[in-house]
C-alpha positions as CSV (number, residue, x, y, z in Angstrom):
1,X,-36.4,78.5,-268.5
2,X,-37.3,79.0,-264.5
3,X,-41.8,79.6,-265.5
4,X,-43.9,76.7,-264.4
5,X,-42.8,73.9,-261.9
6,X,-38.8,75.1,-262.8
7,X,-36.4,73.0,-264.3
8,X,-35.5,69.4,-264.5
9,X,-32.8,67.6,-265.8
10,X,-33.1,64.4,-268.0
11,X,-30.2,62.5,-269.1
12,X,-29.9,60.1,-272.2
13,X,-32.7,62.2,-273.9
14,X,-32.8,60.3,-277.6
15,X,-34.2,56.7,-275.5
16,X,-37.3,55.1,-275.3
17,X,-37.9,56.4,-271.5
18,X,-36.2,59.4,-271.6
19,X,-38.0,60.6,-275.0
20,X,-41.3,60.0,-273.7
21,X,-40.7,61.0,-270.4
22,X,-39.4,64.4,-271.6
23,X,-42.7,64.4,-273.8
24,X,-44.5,64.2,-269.8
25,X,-42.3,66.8,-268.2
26,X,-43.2,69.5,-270.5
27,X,-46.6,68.5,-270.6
28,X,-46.7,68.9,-266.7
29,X,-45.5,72.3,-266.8
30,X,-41.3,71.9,-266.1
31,X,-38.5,73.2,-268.2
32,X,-35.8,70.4,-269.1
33,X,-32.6,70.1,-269.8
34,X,-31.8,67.0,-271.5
35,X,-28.4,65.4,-272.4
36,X,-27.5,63.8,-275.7
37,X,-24.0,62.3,-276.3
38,X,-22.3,64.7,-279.0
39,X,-21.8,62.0,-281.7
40,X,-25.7,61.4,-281.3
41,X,-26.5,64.7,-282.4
42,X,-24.3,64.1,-285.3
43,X,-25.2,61.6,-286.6
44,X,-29.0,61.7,-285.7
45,X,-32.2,63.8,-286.3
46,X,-33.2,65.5,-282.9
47,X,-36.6,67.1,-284.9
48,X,-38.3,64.2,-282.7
49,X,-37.4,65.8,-279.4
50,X,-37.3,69.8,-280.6
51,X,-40.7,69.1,-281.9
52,X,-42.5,68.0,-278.8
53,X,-45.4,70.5,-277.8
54,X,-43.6,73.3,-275.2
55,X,-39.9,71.9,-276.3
56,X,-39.0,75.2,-278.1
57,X,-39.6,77.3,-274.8
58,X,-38.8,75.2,-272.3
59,X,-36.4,71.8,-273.9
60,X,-32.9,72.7,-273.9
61,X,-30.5,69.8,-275.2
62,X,-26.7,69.4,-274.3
63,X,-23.7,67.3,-274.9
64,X,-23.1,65.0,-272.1
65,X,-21.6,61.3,-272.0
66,X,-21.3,58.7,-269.3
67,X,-17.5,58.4,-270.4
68,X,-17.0,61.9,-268.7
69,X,-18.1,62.0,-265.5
70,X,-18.3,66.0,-265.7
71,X,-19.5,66.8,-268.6
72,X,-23.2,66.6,-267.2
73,X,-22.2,69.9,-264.7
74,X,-23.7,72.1,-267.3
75,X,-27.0,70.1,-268.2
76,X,-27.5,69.9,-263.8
77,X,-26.7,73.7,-262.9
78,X,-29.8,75.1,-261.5
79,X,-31.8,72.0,-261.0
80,X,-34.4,71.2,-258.9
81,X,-34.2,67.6,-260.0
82,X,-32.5,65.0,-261.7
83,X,-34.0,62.0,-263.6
84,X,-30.9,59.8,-264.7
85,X,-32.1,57.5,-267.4
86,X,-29.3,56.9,-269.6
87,X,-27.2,53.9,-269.5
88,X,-25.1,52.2,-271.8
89,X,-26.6,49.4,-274.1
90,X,-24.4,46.6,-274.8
91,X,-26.7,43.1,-275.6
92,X,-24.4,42.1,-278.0
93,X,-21.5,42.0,-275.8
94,X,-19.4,44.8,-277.9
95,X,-16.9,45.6,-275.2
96,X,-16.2,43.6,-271.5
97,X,-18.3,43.8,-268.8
98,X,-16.1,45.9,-267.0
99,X,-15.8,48.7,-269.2
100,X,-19.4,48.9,-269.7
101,X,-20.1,48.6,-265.6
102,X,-17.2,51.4,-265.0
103,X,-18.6,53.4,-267.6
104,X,-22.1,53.2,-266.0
105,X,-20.7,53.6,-262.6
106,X,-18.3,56.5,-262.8
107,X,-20.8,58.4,-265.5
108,X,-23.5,58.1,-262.5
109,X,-21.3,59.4,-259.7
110,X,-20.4,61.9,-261.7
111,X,-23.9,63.3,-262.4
112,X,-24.5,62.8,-258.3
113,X,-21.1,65.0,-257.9
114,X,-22.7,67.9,-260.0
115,X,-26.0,67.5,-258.3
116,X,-24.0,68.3,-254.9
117,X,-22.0,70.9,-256.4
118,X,-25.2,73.1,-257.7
119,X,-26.7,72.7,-253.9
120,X,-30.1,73.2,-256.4
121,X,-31.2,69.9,-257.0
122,X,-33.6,68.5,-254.1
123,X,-33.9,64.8,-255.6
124,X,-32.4,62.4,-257.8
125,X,-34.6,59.7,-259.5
126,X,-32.6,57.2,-261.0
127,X,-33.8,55.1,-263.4
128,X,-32.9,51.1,-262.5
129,X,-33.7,47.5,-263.9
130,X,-35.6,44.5,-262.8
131,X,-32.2,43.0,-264.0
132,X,-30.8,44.4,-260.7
133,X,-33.7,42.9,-258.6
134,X,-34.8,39.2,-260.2
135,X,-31.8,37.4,-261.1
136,X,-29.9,35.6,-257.8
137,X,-31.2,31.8,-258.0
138,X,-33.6,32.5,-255.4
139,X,-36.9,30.2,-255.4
140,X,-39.8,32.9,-254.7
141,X,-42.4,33.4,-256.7
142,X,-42.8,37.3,-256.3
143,X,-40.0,39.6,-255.4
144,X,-40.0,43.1,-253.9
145,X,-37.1,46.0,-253.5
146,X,-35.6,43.7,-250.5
147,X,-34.1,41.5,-253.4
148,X,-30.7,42.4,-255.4
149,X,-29.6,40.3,-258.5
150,X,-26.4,38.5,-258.1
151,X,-23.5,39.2,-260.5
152,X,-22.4,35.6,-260.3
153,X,-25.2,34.0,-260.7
154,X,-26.0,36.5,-263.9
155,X,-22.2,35.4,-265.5
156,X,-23.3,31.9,-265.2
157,X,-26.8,31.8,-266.5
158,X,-27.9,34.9,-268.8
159,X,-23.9,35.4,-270.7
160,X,-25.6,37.2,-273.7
161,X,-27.1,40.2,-271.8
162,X,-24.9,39.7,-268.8
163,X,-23.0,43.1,-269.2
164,X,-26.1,45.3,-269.1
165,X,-28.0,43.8,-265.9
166,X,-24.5,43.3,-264.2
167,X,-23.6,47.3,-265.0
168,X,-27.5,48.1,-263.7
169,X,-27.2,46.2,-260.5
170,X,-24.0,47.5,-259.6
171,X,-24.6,50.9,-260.6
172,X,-27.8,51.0,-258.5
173,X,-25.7,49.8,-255.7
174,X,-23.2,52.7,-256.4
175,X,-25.8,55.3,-256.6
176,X,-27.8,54.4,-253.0
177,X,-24.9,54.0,-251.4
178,X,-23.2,57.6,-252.5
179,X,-26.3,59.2,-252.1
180,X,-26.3,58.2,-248.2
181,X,-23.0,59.0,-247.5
182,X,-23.2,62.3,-249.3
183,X,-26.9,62.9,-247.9
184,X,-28.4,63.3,-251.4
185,X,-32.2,62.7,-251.9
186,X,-32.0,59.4,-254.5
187,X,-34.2,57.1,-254.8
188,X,-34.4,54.3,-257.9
189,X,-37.4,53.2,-260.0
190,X,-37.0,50.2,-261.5
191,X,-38.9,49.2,-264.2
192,X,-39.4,44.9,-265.9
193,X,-40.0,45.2,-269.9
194,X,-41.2,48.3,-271.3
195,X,-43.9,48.5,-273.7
196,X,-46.3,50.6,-275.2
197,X,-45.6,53.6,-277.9
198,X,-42.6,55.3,-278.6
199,X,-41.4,58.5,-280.0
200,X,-38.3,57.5,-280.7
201,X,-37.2,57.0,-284.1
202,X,-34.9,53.6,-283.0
203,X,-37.0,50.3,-282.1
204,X,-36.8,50.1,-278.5
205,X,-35.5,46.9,-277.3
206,X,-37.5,46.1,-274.5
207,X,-40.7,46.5,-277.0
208,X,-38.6,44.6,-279.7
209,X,-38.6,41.6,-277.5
210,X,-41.9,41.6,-276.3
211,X,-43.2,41.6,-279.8
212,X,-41.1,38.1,-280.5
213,X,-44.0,36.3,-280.6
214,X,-45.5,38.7,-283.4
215,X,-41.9,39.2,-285.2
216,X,-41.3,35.6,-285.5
217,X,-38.3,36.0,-283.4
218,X,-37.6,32.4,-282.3
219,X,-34.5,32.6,-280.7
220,X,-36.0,34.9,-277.8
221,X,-39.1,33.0,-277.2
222,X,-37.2,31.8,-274.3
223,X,-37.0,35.1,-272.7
224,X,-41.2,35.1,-272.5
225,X,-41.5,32.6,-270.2
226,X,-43.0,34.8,-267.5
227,X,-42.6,38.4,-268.1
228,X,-43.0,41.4,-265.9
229,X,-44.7,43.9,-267.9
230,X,-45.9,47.8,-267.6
231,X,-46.6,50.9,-269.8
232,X,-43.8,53.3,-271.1
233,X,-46.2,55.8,-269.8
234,X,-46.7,54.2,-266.5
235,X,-43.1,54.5,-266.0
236,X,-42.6,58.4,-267.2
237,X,-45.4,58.8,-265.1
238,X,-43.8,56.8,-261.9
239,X,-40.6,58.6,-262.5
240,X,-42.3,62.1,-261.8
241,X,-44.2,61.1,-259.1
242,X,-41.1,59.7,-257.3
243,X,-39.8,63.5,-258.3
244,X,-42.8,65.1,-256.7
245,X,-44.1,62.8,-253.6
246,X,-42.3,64.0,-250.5
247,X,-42.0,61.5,-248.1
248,X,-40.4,58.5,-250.9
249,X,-37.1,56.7,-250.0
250,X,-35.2,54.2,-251.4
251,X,-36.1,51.5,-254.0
252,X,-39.4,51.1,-256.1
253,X,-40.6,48.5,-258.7
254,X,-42.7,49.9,-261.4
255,X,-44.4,46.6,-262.6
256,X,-47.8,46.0,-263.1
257,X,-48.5,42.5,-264.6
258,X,-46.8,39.8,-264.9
259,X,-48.0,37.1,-267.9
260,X,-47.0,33.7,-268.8
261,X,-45.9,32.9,-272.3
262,X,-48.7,30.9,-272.3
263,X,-51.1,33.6,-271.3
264,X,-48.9,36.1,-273.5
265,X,-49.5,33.3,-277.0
266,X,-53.6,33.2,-276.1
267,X,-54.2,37.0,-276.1
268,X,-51.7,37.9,-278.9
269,X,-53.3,34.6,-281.6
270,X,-56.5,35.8,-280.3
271,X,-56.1,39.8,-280.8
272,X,-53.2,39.9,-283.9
273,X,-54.3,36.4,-285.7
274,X,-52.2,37.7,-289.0
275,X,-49.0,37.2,-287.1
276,X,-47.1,33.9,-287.0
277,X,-48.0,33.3,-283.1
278,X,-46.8,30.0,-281.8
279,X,-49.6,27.6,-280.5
280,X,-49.6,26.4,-276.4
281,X,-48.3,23.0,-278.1
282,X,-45.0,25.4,-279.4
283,X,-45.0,27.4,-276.1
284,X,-45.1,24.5,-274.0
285,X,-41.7,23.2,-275.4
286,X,-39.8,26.4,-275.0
287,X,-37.3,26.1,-272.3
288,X,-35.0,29.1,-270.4
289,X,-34.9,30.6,-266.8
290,X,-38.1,31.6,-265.5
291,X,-38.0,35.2,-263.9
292,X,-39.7,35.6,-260.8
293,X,-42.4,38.0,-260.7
294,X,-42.1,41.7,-259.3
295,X,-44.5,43.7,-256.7
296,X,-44.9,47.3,-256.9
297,X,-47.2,47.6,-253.5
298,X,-44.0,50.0,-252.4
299,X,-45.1,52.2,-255.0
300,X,-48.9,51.8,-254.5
301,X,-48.7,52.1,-251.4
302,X,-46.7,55.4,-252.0
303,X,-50.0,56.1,-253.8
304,X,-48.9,55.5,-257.2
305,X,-51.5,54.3,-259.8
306,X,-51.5,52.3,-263.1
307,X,-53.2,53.2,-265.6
308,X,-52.4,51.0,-268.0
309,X,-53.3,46.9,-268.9
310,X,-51.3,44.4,-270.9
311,X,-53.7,44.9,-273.9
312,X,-53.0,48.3,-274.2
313,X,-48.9,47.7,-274.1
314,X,-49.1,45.5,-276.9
315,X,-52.1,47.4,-278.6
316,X,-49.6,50.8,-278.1
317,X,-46.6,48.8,-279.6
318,X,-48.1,47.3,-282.3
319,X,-49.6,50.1,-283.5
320,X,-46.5,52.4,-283.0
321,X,-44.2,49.6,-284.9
322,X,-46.6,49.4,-288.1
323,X,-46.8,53.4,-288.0
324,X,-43.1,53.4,-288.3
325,X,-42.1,50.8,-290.4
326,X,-41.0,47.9,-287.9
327,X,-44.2,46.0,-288.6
């Protein structure tokens, strides 16, 4: 496992990110460990992972869950790095917000315990949310890694996916802050709506809701108003970069367009005319909170560089959802 660029660790390897991102890491020479919670490899066919060009020399896959903080010593012992991408997933508001936050919390910690204890791994990429930067009440326009979501404000206005963005906002919080006090090299990417392909065999949710205007799914129009947008590739590619680039620190938005509903219903009626697109008379009715949009000039500036447009997101999706059934 130790050829090439040595080995990496990537938790929550069945997701949308993590999958692809795995997909990346073998192509760019590593060896990776991924972690898979044991009742996911069960219940579920892995053949999409094991099958990924390089994966049966260099993927290993382990049992690991957020719910216990130490079973992740194994998957990091050795390491050079560490890309946490797993999280738990609760839109439907399963269990209480603070089962799903301490779950999130003291599964993260504990991967940053075991990253200490192996004195291997030399940085920590933690995959974050917009949800932990855009949501306070605040009146600007564009917002950058200065910015934290309130928990609050998030109870009050978004209830229905208020677990998730609290548990990412205060787990990111968690992270930085035990990472400084431990002196561990962490630093957080954190990424708006996702979209693009996916080699995952479940419909992603962030492309799931993107795609609302070509599903017909009315009841999350509202969430379209303004969306931050960028390239599941963009992001696998973003999270090794922040792995690789030396001199990186802190907090990084991963975002490269933002588009209006209104822009969003022009190019999608034009482009995919056989869906059910609602007119700019429809979108002009739909009412909900309007996210601020993100910059990712840190992460230029780092010399970072998308690759990707909003034509090829939806073009990748699409394609990928009628491939597989979802369309």
């Amino acid at each position: 496992m130790e050829e090439g660029k040595g080995t990496v660790c990537v938790t929550g390897g069945t997701g949308f990110v993590a999958s692809w991102l795995i997909m990346r890491l073998l192509q760019h020479g590593y060896s990776v460990r991924t972690t898979v919670r044991a009742a996911s490899e069960h219940n579920r066919d892995l053949s999409f992972l094991r099958n990924l060009p390089g994966a049966s020399e260099k993927l290993q896959i382990l049992n690991a869950d957020l719910s216990d903080p130490d079973s992740f010593d194994a998957a990091v012992e050795g390491c050079s790095g560490v890309l946490h991408v797993a999280t738990p997933v609760d839109f439907e508001g399963r269990e209480p917000e603070e089962v799903v936050t301490k779950r999130s919390i003291n599964g993260t910690i504990g991967i940053l315990k075991a990253c200490l204890k192996t004195k291997t791994v030399k940085r920590v990429v933690y995959t974050s949310s917009a949800s932990a930067v855009q949501l306070n009440g605040n009146d600007s326009d564009i917002m950058d890694e200065t910015y934290w979501s309130d928990v609050d404000f998030i109870r009050k206005s978004i209830p229905m996916m208020g677990s998730y963005m609290i548990s990412k906002t205060l787990t990111e919080k968690a992270a930085l802050e035990f990472a400084e006090e431990h002196g561990l090299d962490l630093v957080t990417l954190i990424p708006p709506f996702i979209v693009g392909p996916f080699i995952c065999p479940k419909f992603p949710g962030s492309v799931r809701t993107m795609l609302a205007m070509v599903l017909g799914n009315k009841e999350e129009y509202s969430l379209l108003l303004n969306s931050s947008m960028v390239h599941v590739d963009d992001v696998a590619r973003a999270h090794i970069y922040l792995l690789e680039c030396p001199d990186v620190k802190g907090r990084y938005i991963c975002s490269s367009n933002t588009v209006t509903i209104e822009q969003m219903s022009l190019l999608l009626s034009s482009k995919y005319p056989e869906y059910p697109i609602p007119t700019l008379q429809e979108v002009a009715e739909i009412k909900g909170y309007k996210a601020p949009g993100l910059t990712s000039k840190k992460l230029l500036d780092a010399g970072f560089e998308f690759k990707y447009g909003v034509e090829e997101m939806f073009d990748g999706a699409i394609s990928c959802c009628k491939e597989k059934g979802f369309l």
